[in-house]
Structures are given as structure tokens and as C-alpha cells.
C-alpha atoms as a printed R data frame, in Angstrom:
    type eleno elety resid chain resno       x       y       z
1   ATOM     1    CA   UNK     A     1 -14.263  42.334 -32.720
2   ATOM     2    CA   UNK     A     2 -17.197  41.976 -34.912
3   ATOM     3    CA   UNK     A     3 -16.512  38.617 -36.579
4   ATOM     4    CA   UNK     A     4 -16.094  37.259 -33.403
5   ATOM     5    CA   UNK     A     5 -19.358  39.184 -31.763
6   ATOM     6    CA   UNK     A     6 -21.365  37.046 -35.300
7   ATOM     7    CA   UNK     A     7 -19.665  34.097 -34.182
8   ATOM     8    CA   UNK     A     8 -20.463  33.980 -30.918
9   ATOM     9    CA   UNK     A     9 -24.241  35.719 -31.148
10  ATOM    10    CA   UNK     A    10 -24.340  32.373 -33.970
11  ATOM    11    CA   UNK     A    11 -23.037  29.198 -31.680
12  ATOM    12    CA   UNK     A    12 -23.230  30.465 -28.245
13  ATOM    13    CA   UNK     A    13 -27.387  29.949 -27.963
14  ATOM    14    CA   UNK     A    14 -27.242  26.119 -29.175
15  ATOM    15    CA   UNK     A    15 -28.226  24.209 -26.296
16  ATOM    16    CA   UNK     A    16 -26.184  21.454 -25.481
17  ATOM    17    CA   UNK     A    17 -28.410  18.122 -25.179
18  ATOM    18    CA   UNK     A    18 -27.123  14.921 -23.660
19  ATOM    19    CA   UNK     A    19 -30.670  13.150 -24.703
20  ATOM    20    CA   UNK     A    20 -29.073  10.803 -27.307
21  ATOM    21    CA   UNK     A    21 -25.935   9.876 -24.989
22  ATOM    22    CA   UNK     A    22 -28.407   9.204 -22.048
23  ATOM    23    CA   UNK     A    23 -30.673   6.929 -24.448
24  ATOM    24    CA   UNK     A    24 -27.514   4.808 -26.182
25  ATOM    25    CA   UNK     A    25 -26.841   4.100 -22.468
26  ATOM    26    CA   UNK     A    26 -30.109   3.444 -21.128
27  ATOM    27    CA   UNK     A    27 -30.653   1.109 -24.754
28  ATOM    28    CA   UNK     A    28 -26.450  -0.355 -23.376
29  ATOM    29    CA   UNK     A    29 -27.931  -1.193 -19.795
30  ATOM    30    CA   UNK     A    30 -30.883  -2.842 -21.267
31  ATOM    31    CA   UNK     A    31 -28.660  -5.294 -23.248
32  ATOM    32    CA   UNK     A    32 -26.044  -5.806 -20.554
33  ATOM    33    CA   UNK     A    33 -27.632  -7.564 -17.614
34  ATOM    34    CA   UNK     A    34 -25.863  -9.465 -15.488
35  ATOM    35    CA   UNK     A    35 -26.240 -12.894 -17.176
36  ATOM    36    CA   UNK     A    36 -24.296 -11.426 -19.988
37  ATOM    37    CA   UNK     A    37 -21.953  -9.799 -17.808
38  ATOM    38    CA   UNK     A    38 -18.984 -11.737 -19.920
39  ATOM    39    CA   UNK     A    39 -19.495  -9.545 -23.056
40  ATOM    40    CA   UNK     A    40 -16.855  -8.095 -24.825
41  ATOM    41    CA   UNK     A    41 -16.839  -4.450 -25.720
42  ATOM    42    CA   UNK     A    42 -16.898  -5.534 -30.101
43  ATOM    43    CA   UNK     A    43 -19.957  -7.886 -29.236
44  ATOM    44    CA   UNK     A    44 -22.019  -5.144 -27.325
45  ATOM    45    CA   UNK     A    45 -21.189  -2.594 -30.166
46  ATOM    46    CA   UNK     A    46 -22.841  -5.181 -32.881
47  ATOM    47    CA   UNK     A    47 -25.781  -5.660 -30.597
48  ATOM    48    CA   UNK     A    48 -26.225  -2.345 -30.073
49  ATOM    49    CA   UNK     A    49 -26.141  -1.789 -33.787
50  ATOM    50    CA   UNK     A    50 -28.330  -4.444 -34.694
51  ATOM    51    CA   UNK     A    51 -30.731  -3.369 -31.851
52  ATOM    52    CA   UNK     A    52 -31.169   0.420 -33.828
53  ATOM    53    CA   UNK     A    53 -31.450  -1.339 -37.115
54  ATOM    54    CA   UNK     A    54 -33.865  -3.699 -36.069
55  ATOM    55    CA   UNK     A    55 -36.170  -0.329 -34.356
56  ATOM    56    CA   UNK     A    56 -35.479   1.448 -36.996
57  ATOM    57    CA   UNK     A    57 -36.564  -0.822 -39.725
58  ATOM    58    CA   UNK     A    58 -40.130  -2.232 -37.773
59  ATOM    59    CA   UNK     A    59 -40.948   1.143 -37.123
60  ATOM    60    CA   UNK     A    60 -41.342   2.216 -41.127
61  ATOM    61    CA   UNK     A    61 -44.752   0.888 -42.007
62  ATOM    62    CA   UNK     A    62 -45.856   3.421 -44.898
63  ATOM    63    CA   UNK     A    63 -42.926   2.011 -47.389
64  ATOM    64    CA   UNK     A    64 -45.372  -0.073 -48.994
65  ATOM    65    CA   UNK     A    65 -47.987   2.448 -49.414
66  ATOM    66    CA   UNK     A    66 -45.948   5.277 -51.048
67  ATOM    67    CA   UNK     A    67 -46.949   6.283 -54.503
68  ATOM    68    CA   UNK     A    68 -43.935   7.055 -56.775
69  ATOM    69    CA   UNK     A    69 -44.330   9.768 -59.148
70  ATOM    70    CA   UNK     A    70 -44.288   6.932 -62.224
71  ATOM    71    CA   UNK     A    71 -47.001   5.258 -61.157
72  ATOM    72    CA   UNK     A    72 -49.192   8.392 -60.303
73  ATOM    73    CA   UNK     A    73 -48.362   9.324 -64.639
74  ATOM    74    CA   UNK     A    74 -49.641   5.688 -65.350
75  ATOM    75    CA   UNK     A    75 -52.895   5.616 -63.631
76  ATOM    76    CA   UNK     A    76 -53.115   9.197 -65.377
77  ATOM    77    CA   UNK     A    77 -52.432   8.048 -68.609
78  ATOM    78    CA   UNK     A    78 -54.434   4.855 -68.071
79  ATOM    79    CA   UNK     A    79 -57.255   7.201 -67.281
80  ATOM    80    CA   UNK     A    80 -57.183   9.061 -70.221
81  ATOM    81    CA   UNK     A    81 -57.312   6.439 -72.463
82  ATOM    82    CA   UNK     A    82 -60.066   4.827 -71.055
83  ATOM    83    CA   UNK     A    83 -62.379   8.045 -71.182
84  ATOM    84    CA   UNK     A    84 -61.229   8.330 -74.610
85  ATOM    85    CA   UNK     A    85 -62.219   4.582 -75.763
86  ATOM    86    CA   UNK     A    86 -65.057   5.229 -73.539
87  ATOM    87    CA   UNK     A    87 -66.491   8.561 -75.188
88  ATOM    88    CA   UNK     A    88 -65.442   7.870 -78.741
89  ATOM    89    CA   UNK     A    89 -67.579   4.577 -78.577
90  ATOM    90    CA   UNK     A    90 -70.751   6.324 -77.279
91  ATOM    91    CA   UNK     A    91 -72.628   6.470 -74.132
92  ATOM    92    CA   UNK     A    92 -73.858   2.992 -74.104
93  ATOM    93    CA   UNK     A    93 -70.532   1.468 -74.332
94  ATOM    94    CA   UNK     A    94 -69.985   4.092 -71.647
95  ATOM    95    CA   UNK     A    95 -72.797   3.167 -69.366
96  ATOM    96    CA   UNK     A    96 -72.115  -0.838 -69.901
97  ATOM    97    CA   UNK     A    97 -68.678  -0.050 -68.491
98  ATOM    98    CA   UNK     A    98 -69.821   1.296 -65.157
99  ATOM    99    CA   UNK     A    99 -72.099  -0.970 -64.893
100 ATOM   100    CA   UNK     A   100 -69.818  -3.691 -65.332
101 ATOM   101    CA   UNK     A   101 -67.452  -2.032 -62.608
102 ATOM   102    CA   UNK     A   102 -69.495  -1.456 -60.314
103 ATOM   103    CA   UNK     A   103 -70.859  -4.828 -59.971
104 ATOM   104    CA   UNK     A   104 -67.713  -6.344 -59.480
105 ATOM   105    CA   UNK     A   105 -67.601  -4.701 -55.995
């Protein structure tokens, strides 16, 4: 039985882990205290979703920082064209410019 050998040598070491089970019912017994002991079942399953939407959104705090690819080839290309205009207008122009950005900061 070597196809069944493979099969077993493949699924047989996977650990079983009851981790997220245990932490939807720890997250459950948070939500249902006893002043909301009237719940119904449909209720606690929207809190319960709305609970991991809520932690899962808050806890994503680099969205706004992320670079696309686009904007990484615009900066580029924005570059470029200002050492271009830069060295094609001579090194005064040139030195004017930094001068100019640097005291703005």
C-alpha cells in the first residue's frame, strides 16, 4: 500500500490545534455576561462578527503609509526631469535650487 503509506506519512503529522475554537469562545464569553443573558443565538453571531471586524480593522495602521508601485515611477520620473531642467540650465540655476529647498525646511 504505497499510496496510502504517502498519504498517511503526508496528513498524519498535522497537529490538530483547538487555539482558534478556544479564542472564538473566550471572545463569546466576553460578550455574553449575564446582563445580556437574553441574547439570541443570530444577535451574538453579528456581535461576534462585528467584534473581529472592528479588531481587525484598528489593528492595520501601515495602510496609509504604503507606497504603490505608481507612485514610486512618479517620484522617479519627477526626479529625472528635474536633474535634467536642473543640469541643462547650468550650475547656478542648480545651486539656486538647493538653496531655495533647503531653506524652506
Amino acid at each position: 500500500y504505497p499510496t496510502l503509506f504517502q498519504m498517511a506519512m503526508d496528513y498524519l503529522p498535522i497537529m490538530a490545534s483547538a487555539v482558534p475554537c478556544e479564542r472564538v469562545l473566550s471572545t463569546s464569553a466576553k460578550t455574553d455576561i449575564p446582563r445580556r443573558s437574553r441574547i439570541s443565538p443570530s444577535l451574538m453571531s453579528a456581535l461576534q462578527f462585528l467584534k473581529y471586524k472592528t479588531k481587525k480593522s484598528r489593528l492595520d495602521f501601515s495602510v496609509q503609509y504604503i507606497t504603490t508601485e505608481d507612485e514610486l515611477m512618479e517620484s522617479l520620473e519627477y526626479a529625472e526631469r528635474v536633474a535634467i531642467t536642473l543640469t541643462s540650465q547650468g550650475p547656478s540655476v542648480a545651486v539656486e535650487f538647493l538653496y531655495h529647498l533647503l531653506s524652506d525646511t
